[in-house]
N, C-alpha and C positions, 0 to 999 in steps of 0.2 A: 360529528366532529371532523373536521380537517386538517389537514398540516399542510404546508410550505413543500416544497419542492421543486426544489433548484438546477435549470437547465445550463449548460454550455453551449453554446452556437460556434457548430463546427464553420458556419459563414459567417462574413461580414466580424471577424475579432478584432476585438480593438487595442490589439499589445502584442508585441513580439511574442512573451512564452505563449499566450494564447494561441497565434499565428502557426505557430512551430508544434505545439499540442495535435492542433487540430490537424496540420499535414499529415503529421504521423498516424491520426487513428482513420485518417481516410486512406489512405496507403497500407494499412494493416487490415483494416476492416471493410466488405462489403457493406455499407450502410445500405440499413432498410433489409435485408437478406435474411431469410430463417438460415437457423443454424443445421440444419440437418439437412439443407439442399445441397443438390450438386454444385450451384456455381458458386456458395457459401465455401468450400472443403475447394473448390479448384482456385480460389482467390488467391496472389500471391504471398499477401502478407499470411494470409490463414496458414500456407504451406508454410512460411518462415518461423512462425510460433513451432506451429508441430514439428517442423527438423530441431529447434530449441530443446523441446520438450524430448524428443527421441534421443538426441544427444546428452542431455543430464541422466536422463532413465537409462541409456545404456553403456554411459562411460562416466560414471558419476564423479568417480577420484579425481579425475584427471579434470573434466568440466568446469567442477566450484576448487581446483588446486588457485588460480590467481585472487580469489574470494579469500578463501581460510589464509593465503597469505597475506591479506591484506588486512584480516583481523589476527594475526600473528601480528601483526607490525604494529597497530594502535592500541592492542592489547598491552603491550608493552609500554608505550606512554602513554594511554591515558590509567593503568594500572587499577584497573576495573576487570570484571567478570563479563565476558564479552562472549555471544555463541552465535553460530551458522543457525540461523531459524529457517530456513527457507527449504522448498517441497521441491521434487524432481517434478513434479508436473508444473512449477509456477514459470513465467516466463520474466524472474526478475531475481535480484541475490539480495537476502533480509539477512538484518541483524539483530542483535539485542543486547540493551550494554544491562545489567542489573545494578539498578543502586542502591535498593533496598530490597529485604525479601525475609518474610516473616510467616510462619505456620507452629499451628499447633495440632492436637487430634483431628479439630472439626475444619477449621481455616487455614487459607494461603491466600496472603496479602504480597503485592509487589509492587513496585514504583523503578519504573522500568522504561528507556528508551528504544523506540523502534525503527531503525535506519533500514530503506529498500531503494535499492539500483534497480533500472529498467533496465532488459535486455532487448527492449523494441524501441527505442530512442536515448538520447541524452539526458534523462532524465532520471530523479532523483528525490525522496521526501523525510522528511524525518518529523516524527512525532513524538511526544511523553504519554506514557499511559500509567494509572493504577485501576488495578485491575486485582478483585477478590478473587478466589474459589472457596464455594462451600463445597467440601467432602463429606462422603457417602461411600458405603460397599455394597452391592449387590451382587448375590450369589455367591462372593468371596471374592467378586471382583474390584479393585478401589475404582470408582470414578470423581469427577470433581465438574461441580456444575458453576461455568467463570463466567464472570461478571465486568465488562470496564466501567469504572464508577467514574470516570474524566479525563477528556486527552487534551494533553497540553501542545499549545502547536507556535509555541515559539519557545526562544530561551527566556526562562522564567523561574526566577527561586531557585530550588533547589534541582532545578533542570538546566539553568543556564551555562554553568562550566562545561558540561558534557556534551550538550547540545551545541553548543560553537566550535568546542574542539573536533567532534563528528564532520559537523559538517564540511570544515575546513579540512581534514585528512580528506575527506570523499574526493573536493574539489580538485585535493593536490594531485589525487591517487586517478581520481575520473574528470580528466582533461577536457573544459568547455562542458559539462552536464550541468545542466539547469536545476536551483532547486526549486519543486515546486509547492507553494503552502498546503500544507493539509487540509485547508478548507478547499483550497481547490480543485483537490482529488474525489472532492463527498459530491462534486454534481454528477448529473446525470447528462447521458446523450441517448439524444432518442436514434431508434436504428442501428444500435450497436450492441452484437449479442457473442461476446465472447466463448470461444471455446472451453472447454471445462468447467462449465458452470450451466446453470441449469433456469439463468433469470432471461426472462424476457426482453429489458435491457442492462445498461448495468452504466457504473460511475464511471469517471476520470480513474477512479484507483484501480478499478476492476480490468481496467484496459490496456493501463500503462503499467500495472505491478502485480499482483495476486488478487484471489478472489477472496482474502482474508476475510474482509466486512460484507460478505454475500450475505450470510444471516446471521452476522450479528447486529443489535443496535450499535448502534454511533451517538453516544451521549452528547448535550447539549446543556447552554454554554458550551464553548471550547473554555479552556482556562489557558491566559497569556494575551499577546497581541494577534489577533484574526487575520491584522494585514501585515504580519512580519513576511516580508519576501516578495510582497503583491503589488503588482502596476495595475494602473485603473483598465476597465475592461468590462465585457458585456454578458451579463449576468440574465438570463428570466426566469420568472419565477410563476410557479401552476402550481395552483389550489390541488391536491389528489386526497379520496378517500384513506383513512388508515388505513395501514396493513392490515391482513386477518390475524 
């Protein structure tokens, strides 16, 4: 069995966000370059993550202070449950607004939006997720083994209020950042092997935001409109064996 697998051409795009995507991860990234060589680690953009990432990990308060105030501020109007999700090692600031959120002994069900700012360009995505966890303890330890059962990638239902009002603060709050569809974050570029990650190549999302979906699935269908955000543009597409 095969599946689909969806490239980005860093040449030849045929749309401005493409255009402007693709300068940035040539300018960030050694394409084609292992990640454990020396001209990989002396590349500029490579240094620009790692001073990113030095400066969250060693002055953290202070780094994501313009962040948590900007979810102090829309906390406040959109008058939701809104938290800093985002890692001192990621090279972008993540949100999460909760809409729903439901558990018992064994389950934890959420329906939940995901909003992340790049810190390597103008850019910007915002998606809906539900997402279970089944729970379990071992050794006395609790763990929870989580699942996304669908991501929603426009405003849609019971996602739409939240999702315009988001996006529209980010706009106001992050001057000129692009948004980009979350389908357009799931392709792949060959020769791009991000730091702190351990894939051989990795997504649009992996590049431009965190390694969030390194290994998780990415469920299919999307649920919503696939082209809400999208100008026409050049997509290819390789047949690749399943993953193991």
């Amino acid at each position: 069995m095969q599946f689909m697998k969806f490239y980005f051409q860093l040449k030849t795009p045929h749309n401005k966000l493409f255009a402007d995507i693709a300068e940035t991860i040539i300018n960030t990234y050694p394409i084609g370059v292992q990640r454990e060589s020396k001209e990989y680690n002396s590349y500029p953009g490579i240094k620009k993550i790692d001073a990113i990432v030095e400066q969250s990990m060693t002055n953290n308060k202070k780094f994501n202070k313009p962040w948590r105030d900007f979810l102090i501020k829309i906390r406040k109007s959109i008058n939701s449950r809104i938290h800093n999700i985002g890692m001192a090692s990621e090279f972008s600031f993540t949100g999460e607004l909760i809409l729903e959120r439901y558990k018992d002994d064994s389950l934890v069900r959420e329906k939940k939006i995901i909003f992340v700012v790049s810190l390597l360009g103008p850019y910007f995505t915002i998606y809906g997720v539900d997402e279970t966890a089944i729970k379990d303890k071992i050794e006395q330890h609790d763990i929870a083994y989580k699942a996304i059962n669908v991501i929603t990638v426009s405003p849609f239902k019971e996602f739409e209020k939240h999702f315009i009002l988001l996006k529209l603060a980010i706009e106001q709050e992050f001057a000129d950042y692009k948004f980009v569809p979350f389908k357009v974050t799931t392709l792949y570029i060959e020769g791009v092997q991000p730091p702190y990650s351990n894939l051989t190549e990795c997504t649009i999302y992996g590049a431009l935001f965190n390694n969030s979906f390194d290994y998780r699935h990415i469920p299919s269908p999307f649920r919503g409109d696939i082209n809400y955000g999208s100008e026409q543009s050049n997509i290819t597409v390789r047949l690749q064996p399943p993953p193991a």
